[in-house]
N, C-alpha and C positions, 0 to 999 in steps of 0.2 A: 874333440868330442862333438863337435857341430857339425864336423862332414860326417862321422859315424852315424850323426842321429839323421841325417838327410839320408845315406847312402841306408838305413834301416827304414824308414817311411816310405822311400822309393821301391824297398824289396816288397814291403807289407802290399802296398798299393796295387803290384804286377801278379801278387797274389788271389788278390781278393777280384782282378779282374780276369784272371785263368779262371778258378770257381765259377765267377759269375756268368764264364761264357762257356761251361762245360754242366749247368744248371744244378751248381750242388750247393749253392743258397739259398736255403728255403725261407730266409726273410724276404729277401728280394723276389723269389716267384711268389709267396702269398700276399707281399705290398701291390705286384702288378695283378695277382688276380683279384684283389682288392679294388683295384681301382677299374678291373675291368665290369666288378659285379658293380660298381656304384653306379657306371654309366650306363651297365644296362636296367639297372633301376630308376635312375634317372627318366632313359627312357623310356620305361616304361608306367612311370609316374606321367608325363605327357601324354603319353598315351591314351592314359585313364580319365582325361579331364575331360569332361562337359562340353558339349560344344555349348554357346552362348548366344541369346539373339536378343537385341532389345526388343521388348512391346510397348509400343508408344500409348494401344488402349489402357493399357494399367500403369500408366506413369502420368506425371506431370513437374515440369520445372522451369520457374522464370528463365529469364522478363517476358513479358507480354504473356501473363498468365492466363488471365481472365478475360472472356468474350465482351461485346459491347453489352450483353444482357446481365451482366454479370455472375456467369456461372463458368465452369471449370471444364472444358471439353471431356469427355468421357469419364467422367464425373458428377457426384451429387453431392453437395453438404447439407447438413441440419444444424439445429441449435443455434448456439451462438456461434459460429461458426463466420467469419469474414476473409474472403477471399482478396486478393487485390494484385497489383500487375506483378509485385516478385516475390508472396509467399502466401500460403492462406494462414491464419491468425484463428488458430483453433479454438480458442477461450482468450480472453481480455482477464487483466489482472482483479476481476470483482469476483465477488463473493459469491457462489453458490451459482456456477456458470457450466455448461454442457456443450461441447459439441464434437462433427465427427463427419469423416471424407471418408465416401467409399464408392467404389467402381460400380461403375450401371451392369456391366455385362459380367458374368462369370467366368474364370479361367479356362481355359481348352488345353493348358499341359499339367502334365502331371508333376515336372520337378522344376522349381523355382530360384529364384533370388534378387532378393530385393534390396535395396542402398537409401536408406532413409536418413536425411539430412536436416535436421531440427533446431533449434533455442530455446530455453527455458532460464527463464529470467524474473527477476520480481526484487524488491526491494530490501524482505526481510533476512533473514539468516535463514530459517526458515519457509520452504511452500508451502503446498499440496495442491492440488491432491497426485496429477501426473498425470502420465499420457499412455498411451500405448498403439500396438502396431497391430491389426490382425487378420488372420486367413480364414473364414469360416464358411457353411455353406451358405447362410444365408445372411442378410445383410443386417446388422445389428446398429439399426438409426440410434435410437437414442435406448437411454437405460441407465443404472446406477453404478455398474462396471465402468469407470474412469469414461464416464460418455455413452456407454453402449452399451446394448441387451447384455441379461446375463442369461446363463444357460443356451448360452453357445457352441456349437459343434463344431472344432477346428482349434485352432492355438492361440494364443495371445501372448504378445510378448510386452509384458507391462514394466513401464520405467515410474517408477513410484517413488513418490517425495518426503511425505510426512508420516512419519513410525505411529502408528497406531495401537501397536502390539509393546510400544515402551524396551523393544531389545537395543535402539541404537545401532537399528542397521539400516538407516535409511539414509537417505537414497540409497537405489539400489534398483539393479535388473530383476524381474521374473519371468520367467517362462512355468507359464499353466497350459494345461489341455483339458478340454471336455467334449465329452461323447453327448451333448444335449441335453443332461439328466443333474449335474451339479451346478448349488448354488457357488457362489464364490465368496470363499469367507475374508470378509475384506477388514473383519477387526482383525486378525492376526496377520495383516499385510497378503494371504494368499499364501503364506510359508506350510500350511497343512497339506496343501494342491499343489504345490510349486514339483516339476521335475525338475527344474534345473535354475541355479540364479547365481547373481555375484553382486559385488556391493562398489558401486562408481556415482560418483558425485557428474553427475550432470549439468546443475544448476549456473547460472549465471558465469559464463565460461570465454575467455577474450574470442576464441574462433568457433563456429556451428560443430554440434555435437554430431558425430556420422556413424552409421549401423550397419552394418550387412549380413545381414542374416540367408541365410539360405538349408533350402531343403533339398537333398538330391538323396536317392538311394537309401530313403526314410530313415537320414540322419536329419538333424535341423542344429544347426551353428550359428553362434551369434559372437559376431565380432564388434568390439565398437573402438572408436576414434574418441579420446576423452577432450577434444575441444582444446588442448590448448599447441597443436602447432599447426601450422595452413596445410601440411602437408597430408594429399586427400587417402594417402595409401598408407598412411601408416595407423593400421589396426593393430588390435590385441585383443589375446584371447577372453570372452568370456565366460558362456555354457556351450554345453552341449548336453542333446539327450538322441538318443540311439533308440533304432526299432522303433517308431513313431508313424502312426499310422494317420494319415489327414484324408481328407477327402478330395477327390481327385479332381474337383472341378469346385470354385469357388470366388468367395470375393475377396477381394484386398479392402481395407480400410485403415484409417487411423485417428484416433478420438481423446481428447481429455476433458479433467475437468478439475474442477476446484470446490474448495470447500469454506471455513471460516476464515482459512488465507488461502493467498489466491497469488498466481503466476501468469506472466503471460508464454504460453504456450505456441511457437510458429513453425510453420514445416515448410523449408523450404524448396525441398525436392521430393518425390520419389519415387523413383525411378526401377523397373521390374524387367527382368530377363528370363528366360525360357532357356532352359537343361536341358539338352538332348543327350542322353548316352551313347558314348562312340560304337560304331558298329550300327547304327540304328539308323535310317533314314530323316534327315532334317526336314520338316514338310516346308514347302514352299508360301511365298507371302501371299501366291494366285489361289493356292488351291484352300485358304480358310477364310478370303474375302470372298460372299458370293459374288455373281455376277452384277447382281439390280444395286447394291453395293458401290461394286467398282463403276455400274455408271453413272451412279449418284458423286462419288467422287472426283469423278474427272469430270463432270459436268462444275461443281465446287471450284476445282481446279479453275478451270481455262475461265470461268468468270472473275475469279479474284485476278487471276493473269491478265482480262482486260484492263481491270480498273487498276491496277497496279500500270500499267501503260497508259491509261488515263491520264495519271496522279504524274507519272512524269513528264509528260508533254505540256501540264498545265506549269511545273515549276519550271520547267525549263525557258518557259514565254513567260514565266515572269522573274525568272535572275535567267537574265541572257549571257552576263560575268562570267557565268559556275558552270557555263553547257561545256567545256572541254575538260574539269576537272573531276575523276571517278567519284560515284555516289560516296564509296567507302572514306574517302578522306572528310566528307560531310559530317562522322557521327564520329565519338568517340568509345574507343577500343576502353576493353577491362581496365588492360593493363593501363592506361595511359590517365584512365581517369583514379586507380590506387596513386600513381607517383603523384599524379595534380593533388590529392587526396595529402598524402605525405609531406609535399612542398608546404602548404597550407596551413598543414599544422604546425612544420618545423618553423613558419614564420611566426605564426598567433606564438607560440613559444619563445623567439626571440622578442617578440614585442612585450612580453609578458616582464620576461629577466632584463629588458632595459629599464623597465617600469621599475620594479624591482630595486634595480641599479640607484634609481632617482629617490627612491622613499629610502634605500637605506643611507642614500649620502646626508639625507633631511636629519637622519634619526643621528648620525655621528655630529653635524651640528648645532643640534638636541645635547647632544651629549656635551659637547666643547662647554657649552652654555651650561649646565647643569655643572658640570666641573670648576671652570670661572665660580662659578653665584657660591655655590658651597666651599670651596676654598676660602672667596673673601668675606663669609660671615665666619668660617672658623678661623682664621686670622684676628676678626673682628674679635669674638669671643677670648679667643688668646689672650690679647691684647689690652684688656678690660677686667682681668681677675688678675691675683698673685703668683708666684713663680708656678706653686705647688699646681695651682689650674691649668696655667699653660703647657706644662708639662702632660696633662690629659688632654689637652686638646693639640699637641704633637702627636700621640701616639694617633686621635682621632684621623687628625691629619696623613699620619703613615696608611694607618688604614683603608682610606677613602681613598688613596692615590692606587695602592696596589690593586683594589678591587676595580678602578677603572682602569688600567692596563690591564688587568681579565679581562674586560669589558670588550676592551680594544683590539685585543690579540684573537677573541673571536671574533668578532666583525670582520679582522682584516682575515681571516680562516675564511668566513663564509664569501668573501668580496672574491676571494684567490678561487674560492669553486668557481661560483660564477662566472670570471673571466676564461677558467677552463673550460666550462659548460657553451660559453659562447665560440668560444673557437671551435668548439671539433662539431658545434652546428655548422657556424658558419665555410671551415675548413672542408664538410663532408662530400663527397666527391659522389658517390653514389648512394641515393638517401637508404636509409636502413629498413630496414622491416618493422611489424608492427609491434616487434619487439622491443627494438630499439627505442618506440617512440614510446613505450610505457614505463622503460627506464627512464626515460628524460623526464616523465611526470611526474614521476615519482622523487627522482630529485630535486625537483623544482618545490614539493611538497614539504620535501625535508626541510628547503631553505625558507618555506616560510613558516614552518613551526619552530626555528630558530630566532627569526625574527622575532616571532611572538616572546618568545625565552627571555630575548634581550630585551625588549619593550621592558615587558613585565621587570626584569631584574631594577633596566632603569630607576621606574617607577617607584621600586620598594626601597631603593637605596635613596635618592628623592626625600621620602616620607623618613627613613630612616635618621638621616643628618640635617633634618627642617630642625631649628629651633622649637622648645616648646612653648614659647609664647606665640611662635608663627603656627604651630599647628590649628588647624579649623577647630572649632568649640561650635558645641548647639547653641544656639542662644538661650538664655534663662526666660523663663518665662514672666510675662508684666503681672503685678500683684492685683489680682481682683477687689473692685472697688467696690466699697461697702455701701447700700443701695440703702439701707434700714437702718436708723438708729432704736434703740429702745424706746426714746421716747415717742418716737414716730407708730412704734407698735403698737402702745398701749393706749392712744388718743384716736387711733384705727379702729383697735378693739371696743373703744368706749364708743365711737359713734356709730360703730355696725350693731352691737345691742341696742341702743336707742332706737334707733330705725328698725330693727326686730320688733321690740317690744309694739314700738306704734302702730305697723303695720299686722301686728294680730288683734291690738284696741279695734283698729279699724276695720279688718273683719267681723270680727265680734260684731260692731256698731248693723256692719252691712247686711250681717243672719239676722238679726232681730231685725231690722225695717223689712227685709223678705218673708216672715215669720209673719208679722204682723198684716200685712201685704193678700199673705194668703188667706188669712182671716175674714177680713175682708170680703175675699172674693167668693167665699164658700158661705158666710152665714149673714152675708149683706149688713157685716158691722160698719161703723164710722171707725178712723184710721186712731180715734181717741182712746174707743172702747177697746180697740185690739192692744194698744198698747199697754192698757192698765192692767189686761188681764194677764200680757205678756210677763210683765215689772212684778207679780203676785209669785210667781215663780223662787224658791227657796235656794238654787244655786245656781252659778254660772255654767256648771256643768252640763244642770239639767236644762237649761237654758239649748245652749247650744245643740244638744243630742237631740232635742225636739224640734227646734230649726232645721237639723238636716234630715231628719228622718219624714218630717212635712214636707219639703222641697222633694224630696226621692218619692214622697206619693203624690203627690199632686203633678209632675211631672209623668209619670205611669198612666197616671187616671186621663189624663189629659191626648198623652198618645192613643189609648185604647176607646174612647170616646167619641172623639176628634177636636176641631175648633167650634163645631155650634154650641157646645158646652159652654164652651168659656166666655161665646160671644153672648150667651143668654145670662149668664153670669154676671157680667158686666154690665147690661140693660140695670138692674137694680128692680127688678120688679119680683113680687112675692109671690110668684108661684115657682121661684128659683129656687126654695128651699126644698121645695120637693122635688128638684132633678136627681135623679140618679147619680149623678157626679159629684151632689153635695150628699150625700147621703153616704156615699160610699167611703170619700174623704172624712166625713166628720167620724163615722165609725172607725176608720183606721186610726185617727186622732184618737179620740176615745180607749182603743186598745192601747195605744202607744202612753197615754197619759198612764192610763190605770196600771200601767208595768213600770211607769218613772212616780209613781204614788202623787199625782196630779187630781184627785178629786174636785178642787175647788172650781181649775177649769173647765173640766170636764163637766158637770154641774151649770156651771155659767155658760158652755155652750149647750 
């Protein structure tokens, strides 16, 4: 049966290869013309591409970004806007901040493409306000469009943070256009305007978020790179809008901004190419610099070229060591400062988990002791009731053991990570990526919210098996001492009335000598006759209401008069009763008597 089934797969086979060389398999010739159509689509896909040139006037990208003036070669920024030697720092993480990079000179091709390379970062879960990228005709410094004018003619491709519109689609890409005549409706995110958009978290991202947008053959494409692998070519799609009409000469910019929260915003590249479509001549680098230009430039040249020859002859007279060893081994490469970068950390990391190492052997000694102390008080307890009690403080006993061999069996878990974690640091041959090292923090993270676990359990088991006369008590409070006895109140009471009552005797006493006083002084009585007339008086009441109601006029009359009044008064001589001051007084007397029904006085004066 098995040389049958060989000697029939061997006839099939001499078959199927007569057909295939006499062309009467039409799988076979439509596979091959299949493959011959892909290649020439292929090619013809090559064909069709772009040529590419960079333009250095419309880009910028670290190190040595910024001039000694502090601005950005072929560039302007505004606002809050800070440039520095390997990114500009478009807004700072505060509140109600603006700013925005745009090209001094306007475009001279018609098809583009740009690769913008960014961070957006910030503490909360939450930003705003965002950022954006854009082509317009004219330059849009500042404005309330994420940084920049609004009613812009050209595109804007806005990376927007905080949902405004309450849909929960934010972050997220837009692409808007305008013709120079619309507002931008920025309560509904721009989603009324939007031609085209998609929804990508941008925010706070382990690697730089990258973009490449491009416009060729007025389509406009936006790719982006979500930030989290190093890998600079790995895009994905995310709009597109078709038939798009921009303007053919223009500026680049890029601008954010923030609002009630706030991000910080950095751009660290970006970088601009020129489209040429195949078949079309690629203009030359000579024939778009002018002339007074290129001699401005090579003039620039060849002096920076001196002092660069300067600058070495001066270091090389002074380390005479380093004149035979190349400039380039002086400085360090990317690459060599990421692994130093990586070494560094994988050490602060072992240094961290010995540490580590050291606090949890402290905490099992902790424990040892904890174990000990509560064992031999519930022994102790044991030991000191009836059968029936001991019997509960065996079971306590069982209990208290098993829960520390849990106790134990994780710790020796987390001890056995550990010692794994340190070996395949220490073991690692070729250090890992920045990947690798955000696993290892994360681990490291885990074991010390374990720790904490165990701490705490400690702790509660601790409290749990303390005796309750060992447990802490607030202290009672001391009994407030009684400051007053009754009889100390009422012997109080009795001598603060006494001295009341004397001290109104005593006033009393004090208005009738002043009473009397004024008498005197208004109708040149003797101190006798004033007092008899005073004592004639029928109550105490009316006593006193005549005292003060004298003392309140005779102090009146006295201000409005002045002192030669008083001082004539006092003379004692008789034409004093005819002063106007006694006169005036003894009439208001007079009234006052005849309203307290005082005739007899009033009479007698």
């Amino acid at each position: 049966m098995a040389a049958r089934a060989q000697r029939g797969g061997l006839a099939a086979a001499l078959l199927a290869g007569a057909l295939l060389a006499f062309g009467r398999l039409p799988f076979a010739r439509g596979q091959a013309a299949a493959a011959g159509g892909s290649a020439a689509a292929a090619a013809a896909a090559a064909a069709a591409l772009p040529h590419r040139r960079f333009e250095y006037k419309y880009s910028f990208k670290g190190p040595h970004l910024v001039q000694a003036d502090g601005t950005v070669p072929f560039w302007v920024h505004t606002g809050n806007a800070i440039p520095s030697a390997d990114q500009i720092r478009i807004t700072t993480s505060l509140k109600s901040q603006r700013g925005s990079v745009w090209t001094k000179t306007k475009s001279i091709f018609e098809y583009w493409e740009v690769q913008v390379t960014f961070r957006v970062t910030g503490r909360g879960r939450i930003g705003a306000d965002g950022l954006a990228i854009w082509f317009t005709e004219e330059q849009g410094l500042e404005g309330p469009v994420f940084g920049a004018a609004d009613k812009w003619n050209g595109v804007g491709i806005f990376f927007d943070s905080f949902d405004n519109d309450g849909k929960k689609n934010n972050p997220g890409v837009i692409v808007v256009g305008n013709n120079g005549k619309l507002l931008y409706d920025h309560q509904n995110d721009g989603s009324t305007q939007a031609l085209a958009s998609c929804q990508r978290d941008f925010r706070n991202k382990p690697y730089p978020v990258r973009v490449k947008i491009t416009y060729y053959q007025k389509t406009l494409t936006v790719l982006i790179n979500n930030g989290f692998t190093p890998d600079k070519e790995d895009y994905e799609f995310c709009a597109k809008v078709e038939d798009m009409v921009l303007p053919s000469q223009g500026y680049f910019g890029i601008s954010a901004a923030t609002g009630g929260l706030a991000d910080d915003h950095d751009v660290l590249s970006f970088l601009t190419f020129q489209l040429t479509e195949p078949g079309k001549e690629v203009p030359t680098p000579e024939a778009e610099i002018p002339q007074k230009d290129k001699e401005k430039y090579q003039e620039e040249f060849e002096h920076f070229q001196q002092e660069l020859d300067k600058k070495k002859e001066e270091f090389q007279k002074e380390h005479p060591d380093v004149q035979g060893q190349p400039a380039e081994d002086l400085f360090e490469t990317v690459s060599d400062r990421e692994l130093r970068q990586i070494f560094e950390g994988q050490n602060r990391i072992h240094l961290e988990i010995k540490q580590l190492n050291r606090q949890l052997d402290m905490i099992l000694d902790e424990q040892r002791r904890y174990v000990s102390a509560v064992t031999d008080e519930i022994a102790k307890r044991g030991a000191g009731f009836p059968s029936q009690q001991g019997q509960v403080s065996q079971q306590e006993i069982e209990t208290v053991l098993k829960t520390q061999e849990e106790v134990i069996r994780q710790v020796n878990e987390i001890r056995n990570s550990m010692a794994d974690t340190l070996r395949l640091i220490s073991g690692a041959q070729h250090p890992g990526s920045a990947a690798g090292v955000y696993e290892t923090t994360q681990h490291f993270n885990d074991i010390k919210e374990h720790l904490h676990v165990v701490k705490r359990d400690i702790e509660h088991l601790v409290q749990r098996n303390m005796p309750s006369s060992e447990k802490s008590k607030c202290p009672d409070l001391p009994p407030f001492p009684s400051c007053l006895s009754t009889m100390h109140f009422f012997i109080f009471v009795v001598v603060q009335t006494v001295l009341f009552i004397g001290y109104i005797m005593y006033s009393f006493w004090l208005l009738s000598r002043m009473f009397c006083f004024l008498l005197c002084l208004t109708q040149n009585w003797n101190y006798s006759d004033a007092t008899n007339v005073f004592e004639s008086t029928r109550s105490s009441s009316q006593k006193v209401l005549l005292m003060t109601c004298s003392f309140c006029v005779y102090i009146t009359a006295s201000s409005l008069l002045g002192t030669s009044i008083i001082a004539s008064s006092l003379t004692g001589s008789k034409e004093s009763s005819q002063l106007p001051s006694s006169n005036f007084v003894v009439c208001v007397l007079e009234m006052i008597a005849t309203n307290l029904d005082f005739k007899n006085i009033c009479q007698s004066m």
